[in-house]
Short mmCIF file of the C-alpha atoms (twelve columns), coordinates in Angstrom:
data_MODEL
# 
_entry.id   MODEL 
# 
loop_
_atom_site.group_PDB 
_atom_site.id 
_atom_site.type_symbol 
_atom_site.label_atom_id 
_atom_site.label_alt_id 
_atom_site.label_comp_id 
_atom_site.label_asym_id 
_atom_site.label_seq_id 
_atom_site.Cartn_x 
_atom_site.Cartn_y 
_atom_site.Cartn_z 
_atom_site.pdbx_PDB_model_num 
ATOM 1   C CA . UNK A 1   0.406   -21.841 -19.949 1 
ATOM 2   C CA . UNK A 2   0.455   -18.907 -22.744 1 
ATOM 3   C CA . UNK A 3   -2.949  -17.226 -22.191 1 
ATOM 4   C CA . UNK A 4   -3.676  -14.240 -24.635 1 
ATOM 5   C CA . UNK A 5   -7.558  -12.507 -23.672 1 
ATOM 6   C CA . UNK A 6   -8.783  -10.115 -26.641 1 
ATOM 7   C CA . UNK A 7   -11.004 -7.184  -25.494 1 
ATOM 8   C CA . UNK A 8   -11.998 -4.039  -27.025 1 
ATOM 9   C CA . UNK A 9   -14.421 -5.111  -30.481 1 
ATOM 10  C CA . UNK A 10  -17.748 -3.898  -31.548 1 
ATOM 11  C CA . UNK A 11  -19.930 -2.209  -33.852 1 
ATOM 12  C CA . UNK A 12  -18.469 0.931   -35.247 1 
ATOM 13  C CA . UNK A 13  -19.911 3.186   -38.400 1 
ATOM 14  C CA . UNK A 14  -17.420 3.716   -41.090 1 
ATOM 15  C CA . UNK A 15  -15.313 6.020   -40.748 1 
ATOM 16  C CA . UNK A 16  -14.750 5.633   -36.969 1 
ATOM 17  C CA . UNK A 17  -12.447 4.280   -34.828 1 
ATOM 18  C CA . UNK A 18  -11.473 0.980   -32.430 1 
ATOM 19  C CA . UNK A 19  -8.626  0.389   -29.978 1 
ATOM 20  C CA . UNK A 20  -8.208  -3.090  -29.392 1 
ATOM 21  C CA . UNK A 21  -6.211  -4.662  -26.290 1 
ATOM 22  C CA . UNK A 22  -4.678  -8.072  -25.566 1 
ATOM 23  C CA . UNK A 23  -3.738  -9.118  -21.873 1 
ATOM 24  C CA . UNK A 24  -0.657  -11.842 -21.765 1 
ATOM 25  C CA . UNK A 25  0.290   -13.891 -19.113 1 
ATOM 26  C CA . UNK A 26  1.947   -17.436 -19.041 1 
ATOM 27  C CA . UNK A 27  5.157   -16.205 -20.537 1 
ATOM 28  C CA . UNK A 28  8.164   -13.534 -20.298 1 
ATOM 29  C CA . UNK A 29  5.880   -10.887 -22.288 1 
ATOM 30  C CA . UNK A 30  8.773   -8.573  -22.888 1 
ATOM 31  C CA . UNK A 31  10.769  -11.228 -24.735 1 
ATOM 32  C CA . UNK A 32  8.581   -11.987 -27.588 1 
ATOM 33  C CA . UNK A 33  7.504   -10.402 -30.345 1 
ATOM 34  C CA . UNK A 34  3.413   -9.953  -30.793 1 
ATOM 35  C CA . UNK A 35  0.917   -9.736  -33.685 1 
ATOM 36  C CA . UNK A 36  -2.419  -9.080  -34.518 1 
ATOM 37  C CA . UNK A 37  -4.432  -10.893 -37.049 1 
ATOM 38  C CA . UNK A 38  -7.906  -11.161 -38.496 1 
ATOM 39  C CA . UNK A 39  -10.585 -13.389 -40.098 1 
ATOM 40  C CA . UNK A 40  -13.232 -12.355 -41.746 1 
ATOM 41  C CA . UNK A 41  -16.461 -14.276 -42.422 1 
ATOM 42  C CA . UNK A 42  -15.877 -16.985 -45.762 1 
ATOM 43  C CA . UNK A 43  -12.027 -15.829 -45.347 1 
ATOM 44  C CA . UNK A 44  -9.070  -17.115 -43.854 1 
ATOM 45  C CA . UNK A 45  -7.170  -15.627 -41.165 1 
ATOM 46  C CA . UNK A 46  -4.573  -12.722 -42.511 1 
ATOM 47  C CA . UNK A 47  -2.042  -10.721 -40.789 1 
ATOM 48  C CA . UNK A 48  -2.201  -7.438  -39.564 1 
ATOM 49  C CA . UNK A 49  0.528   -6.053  -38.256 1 
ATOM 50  C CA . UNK A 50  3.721   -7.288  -35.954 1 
ATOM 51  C CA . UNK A 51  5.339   -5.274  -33.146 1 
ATOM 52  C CA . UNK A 52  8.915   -6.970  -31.909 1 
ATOM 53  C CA . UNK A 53  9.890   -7.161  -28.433 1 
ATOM 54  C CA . UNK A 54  11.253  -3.567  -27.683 1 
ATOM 55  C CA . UNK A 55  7.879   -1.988  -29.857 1 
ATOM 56  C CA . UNK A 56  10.656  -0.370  -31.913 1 
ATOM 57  C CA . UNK A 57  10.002  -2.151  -34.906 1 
ATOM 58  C CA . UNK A 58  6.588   -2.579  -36.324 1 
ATOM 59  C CA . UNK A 59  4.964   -3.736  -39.654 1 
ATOM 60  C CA . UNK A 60  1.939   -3.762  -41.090 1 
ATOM 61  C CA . UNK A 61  -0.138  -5.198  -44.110 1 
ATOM 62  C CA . UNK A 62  -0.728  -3.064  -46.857 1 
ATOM 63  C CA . UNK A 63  -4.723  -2.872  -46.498 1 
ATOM 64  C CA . UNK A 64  -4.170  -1.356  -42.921 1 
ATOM 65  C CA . UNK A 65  -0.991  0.730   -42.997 1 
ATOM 66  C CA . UNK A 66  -1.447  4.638   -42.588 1 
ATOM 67  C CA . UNK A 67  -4.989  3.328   -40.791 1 
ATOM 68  C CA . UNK A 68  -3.648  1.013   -37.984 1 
ATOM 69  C CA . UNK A 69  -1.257  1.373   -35.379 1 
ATOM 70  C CA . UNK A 70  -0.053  -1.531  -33.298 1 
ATOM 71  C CA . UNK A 71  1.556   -0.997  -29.944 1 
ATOM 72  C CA . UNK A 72  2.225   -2.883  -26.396 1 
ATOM 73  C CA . UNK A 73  3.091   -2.001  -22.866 1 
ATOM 74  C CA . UNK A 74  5.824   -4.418  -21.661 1 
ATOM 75  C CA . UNK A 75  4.717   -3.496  -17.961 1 
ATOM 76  C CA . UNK A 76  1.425   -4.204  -18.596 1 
ATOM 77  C CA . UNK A 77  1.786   -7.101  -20.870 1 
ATOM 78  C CA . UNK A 78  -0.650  -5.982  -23.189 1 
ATOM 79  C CA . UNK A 79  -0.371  -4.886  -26.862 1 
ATOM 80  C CA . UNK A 80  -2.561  -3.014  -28.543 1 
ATOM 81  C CA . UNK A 81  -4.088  -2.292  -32.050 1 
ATOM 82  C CA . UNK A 82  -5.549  1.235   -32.958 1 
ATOM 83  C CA . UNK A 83  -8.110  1.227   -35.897 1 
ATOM 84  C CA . UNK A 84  -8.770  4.458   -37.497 1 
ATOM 85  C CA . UNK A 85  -10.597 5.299   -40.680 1 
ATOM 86  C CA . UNK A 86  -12.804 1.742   -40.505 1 
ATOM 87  C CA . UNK A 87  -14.644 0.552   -43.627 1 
ATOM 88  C CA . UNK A 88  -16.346 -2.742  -43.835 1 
ATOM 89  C CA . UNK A 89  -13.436 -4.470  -45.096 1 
ATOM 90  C CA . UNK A 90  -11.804 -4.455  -41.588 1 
ATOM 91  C CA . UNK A 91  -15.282 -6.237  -40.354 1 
ATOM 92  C CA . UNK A 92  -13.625 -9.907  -38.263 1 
ATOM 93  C CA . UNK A 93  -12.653 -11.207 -35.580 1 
ATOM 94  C CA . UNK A 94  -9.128  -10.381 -34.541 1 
ATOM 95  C CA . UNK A 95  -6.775  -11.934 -32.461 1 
ATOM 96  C CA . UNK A 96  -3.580  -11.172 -31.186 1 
ATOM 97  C CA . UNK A 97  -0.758  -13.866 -31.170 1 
ATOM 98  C CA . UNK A 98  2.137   -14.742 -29.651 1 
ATOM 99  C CA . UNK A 99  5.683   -15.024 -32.443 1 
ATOM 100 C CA . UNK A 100 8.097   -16.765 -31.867 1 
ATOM 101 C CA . UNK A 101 11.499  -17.996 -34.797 1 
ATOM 102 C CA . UNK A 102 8.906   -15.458 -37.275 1 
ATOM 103 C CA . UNK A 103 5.679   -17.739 -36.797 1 
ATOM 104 C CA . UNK A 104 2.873   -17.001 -34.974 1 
ATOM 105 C CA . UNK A 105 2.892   -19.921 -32.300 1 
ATOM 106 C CA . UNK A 106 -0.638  -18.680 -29.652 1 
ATOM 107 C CA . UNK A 107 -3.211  -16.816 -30.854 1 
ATOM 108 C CA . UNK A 108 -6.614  -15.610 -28.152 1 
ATOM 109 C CA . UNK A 109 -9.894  -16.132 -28.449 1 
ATOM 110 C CA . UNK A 110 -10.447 -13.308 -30.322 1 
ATOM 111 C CA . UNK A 111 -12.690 -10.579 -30.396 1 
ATOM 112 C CA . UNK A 112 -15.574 -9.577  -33.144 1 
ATOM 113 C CA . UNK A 113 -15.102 -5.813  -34.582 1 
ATOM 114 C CA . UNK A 114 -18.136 -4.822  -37.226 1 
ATOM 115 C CA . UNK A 115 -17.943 -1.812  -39.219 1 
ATOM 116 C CA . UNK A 116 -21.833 -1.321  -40.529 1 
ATOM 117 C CA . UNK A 117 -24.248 1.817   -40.612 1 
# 
């Protein structure tokens, strides 16, 4: 079965940065197209940013892009999300997901990232 393991959270200061990873197994990894997402506490979950199959193509909400960078290792079967520049807005839990027809269709446990001083 699809099995998607966040690692890589924790507390940061403003200002600094986070690279966070998501193993894949269960399915043809370089077929699909992945995503990272986030909830933060009182909010619902919002996307962050989409990478399709190749990495070629990438997108990313507004409140991240010129900060975040996702990208994925098809040998590996891991993609990845690089925070720069935190603030406390980016403090969630994020989770990477699985897309597949332009929905989200798996999503991991997640993993907590907390930008405080």
């Amino acid at each position: 079965q699809v099995q998607l393991k966040e690692s890589g959270g924790g507390l940061v200061q403003p200002g600094g940065s986070l690279r966070l990873s998501c193993e894949a197994s269960g399915f043809i990894f370089s077929n699909y197209a992945m995503g990272w997402y986030r909830q933060a506490p009182g909010k619902e979950r919002e996307w962050v940013a989409v990478i399709d199959s190749t990495g070629r193509i990438t997108k990313y909400n507004d409140s991240v892009q010129g900060r975040f960078t996702i990208s994925r290792h098809n040998i590996r079967k891991t993609v990845y999300l690089q925070m720069n520049n935190l603030n406390s807005d980016d403090t969630a839990v994020y989770f990477c997901s699985l897309r597949r027809g332009g929905a989200s269709v798996a999503f991991g446990q997640g993993t907590q990232v907390t930008v405080s001083s």
